[in-house]
C-alpha positions in Angstrom: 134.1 71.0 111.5 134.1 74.5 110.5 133.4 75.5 106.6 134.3 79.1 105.3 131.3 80.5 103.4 132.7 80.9 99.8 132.3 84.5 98.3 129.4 85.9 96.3 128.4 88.7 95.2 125.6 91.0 96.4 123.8 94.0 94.1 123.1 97.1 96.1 120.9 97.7 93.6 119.0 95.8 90.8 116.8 97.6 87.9 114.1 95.3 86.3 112.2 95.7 82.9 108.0 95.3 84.7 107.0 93.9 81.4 110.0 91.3 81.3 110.0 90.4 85.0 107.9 88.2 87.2 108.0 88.0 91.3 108.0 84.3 92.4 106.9 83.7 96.0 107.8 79.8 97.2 105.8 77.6 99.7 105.3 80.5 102.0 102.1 78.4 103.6 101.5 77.4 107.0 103.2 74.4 107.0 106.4 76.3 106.5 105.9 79.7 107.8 103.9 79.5 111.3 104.9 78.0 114.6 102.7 74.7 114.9 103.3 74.0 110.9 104.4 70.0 110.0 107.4 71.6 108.5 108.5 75.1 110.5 111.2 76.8 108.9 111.8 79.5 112.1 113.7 82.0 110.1 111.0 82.4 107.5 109.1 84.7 109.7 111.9 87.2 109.2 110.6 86.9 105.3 107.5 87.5 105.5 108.0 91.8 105.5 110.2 91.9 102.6 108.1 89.4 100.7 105.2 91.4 101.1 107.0 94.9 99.7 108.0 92.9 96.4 105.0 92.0 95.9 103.1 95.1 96.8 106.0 97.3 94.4 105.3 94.2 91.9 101.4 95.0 91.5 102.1 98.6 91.4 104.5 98.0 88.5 101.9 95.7 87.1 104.6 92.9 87.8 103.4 89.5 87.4 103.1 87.6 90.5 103.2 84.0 91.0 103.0 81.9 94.1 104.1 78.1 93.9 102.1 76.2 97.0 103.4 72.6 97.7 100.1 69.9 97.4 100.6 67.0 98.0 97.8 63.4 98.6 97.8 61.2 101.0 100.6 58.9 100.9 103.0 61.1 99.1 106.0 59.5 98.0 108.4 62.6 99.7 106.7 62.1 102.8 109.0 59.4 103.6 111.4 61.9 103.3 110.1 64.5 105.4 106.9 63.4 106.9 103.6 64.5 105.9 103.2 68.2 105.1 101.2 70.8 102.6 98.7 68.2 102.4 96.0 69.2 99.9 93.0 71.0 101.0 94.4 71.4 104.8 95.4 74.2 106.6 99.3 73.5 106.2 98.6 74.1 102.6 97.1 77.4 102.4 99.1 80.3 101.8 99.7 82.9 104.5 97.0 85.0 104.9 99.8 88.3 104.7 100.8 87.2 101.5 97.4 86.0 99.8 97.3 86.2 96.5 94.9 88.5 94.7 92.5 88.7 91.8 95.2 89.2 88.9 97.8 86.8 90.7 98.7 83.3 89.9 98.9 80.0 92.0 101.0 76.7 90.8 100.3 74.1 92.8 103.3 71.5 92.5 104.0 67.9 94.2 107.9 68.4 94.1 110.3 71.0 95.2 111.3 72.2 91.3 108.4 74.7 91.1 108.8 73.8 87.1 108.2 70.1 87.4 105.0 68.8 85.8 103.2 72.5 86.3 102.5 74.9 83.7 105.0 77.5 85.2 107.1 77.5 82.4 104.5 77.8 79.7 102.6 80.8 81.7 106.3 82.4 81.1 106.5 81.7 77.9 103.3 83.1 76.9 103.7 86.1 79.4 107.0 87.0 77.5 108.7 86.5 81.2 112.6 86.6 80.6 113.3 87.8 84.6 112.1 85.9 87.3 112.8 87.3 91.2 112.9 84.2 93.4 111.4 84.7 96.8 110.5 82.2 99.7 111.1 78.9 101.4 113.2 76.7 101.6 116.6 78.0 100.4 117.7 75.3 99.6 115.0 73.0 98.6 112.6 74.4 96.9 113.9 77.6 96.5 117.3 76.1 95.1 115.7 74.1 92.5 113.4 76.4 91.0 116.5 78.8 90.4 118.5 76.2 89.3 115.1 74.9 86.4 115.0 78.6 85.8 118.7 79.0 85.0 119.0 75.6 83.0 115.9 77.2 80.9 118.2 80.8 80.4 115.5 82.7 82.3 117.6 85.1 84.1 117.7 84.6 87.9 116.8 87.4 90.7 117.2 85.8 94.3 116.6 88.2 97.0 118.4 87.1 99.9 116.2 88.9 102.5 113.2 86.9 101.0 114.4 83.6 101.2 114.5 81.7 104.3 116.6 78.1 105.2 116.6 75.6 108.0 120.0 76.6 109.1 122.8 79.0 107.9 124.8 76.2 106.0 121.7 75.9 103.7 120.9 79.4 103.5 124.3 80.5 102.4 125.2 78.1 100.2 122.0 78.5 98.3 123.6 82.3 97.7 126.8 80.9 96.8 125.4 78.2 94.2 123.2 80.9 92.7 125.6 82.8 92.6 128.4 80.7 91.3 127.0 78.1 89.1 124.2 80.0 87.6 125.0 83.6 87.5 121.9 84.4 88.7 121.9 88.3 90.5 122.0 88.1 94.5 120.3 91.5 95.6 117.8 92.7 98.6 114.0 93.6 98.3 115.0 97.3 99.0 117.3 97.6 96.0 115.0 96.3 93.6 113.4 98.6 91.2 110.6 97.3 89.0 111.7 100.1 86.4 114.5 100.1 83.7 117.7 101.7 84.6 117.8 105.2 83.9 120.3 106.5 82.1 123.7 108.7 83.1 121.9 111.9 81.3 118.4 110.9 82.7 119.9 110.7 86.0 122.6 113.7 85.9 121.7 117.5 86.8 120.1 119.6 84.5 
């Protein structure tokens, strides 16, 4: 069966308020990202570049970042659904060295894919005066997906960079676009068009 990808739109460029915006980088820990991880996503390799330029622009802009990193105990009840992963205090659990967070970042640790779900994400947000979030990581569809969609549903505006996100196959991968997208007007942009500044204006930008 063959499926038409519906349409969606993609920003050639996206300008972002620094003190309104923060970067959030999903589950991009061994388990996900390298070869011999419990749950290898292989595209997400392909991620790991433009990831790293957000968040580098990000700190430069004074940006907050925030990292969610799946942690999960023994006998999990989602490992019946995908087998045991991001177990805590293993090596599948730790973030990528290339993407470590630094002194200044923040780490949520979380037990299901909603990035929001029983963590203090949304209260750090709150507090930081966070209206923007720019969605980054793996898996499109999963975790990715339903932090957007816990974002949207709390009218933080959305920001998912569709060179940053990675999905077990292309069906998941696009339709996370098109449901972004569609159902929660969210922006669909790439890590080269954002600008952690706001946009300047016509006179600002015109000829003297």
């Amino acid at each position: 069966m063959q499926v038409n990808t519906p349409a969606y739109n993609i920003a050639r460029e996206t300008f972002l308020a620094p003190e309104d915006t923060a970067l959030l980088v999903i589950d991009m820990q061994n388990d996900f990202v390298r070869e011999n991880g419990k749950l290898y996503v292989p595209s997400s390799a392909k991620t790991v570049a433009p990831i790293e330029h957000l968040i580098k622009k990000a700190r430069k802009s004074s940006v907050s970042v925030i990292y969610s990193q799946d942690w999960h105990l023994e006998n999990d009840p989602e490992f019946a659904i995908w087998g045991e992963h991001a177990l805590a205090e293993s090596w599948g659990a730790e973030i990528i060295p290339e993407l470590a967070p630094k002194k200044g970042d923040l780490v949520i640790r979380k037990q299901r894919y909603d990035a929001f779900f029983g963590t203090p994400l949304d209260y750090i947000l709150r507090i930081r005066r966070k209206s923007t979030l720019v969605i980054t990581g793996t898996v499109a569809n999963i975790c990715v997906l339903h932090t957007a969609a816990s974002a949207a549903l709390r009218w933080y505006k959305v920001v998912l960079v569709a060179d940053a996100i990675s999905a077990l196959d292309d069906f998941d991968y696009y339709a996370t676009l098109r449901q972004v997208d569609f159902l929660y007007k969210g922006t669909i942009t790439r890590s080269r068009g954002i600008h952690f500044a706001r946009k300047p204006s016509r006179r600002e930008g015109s000829a003297p």
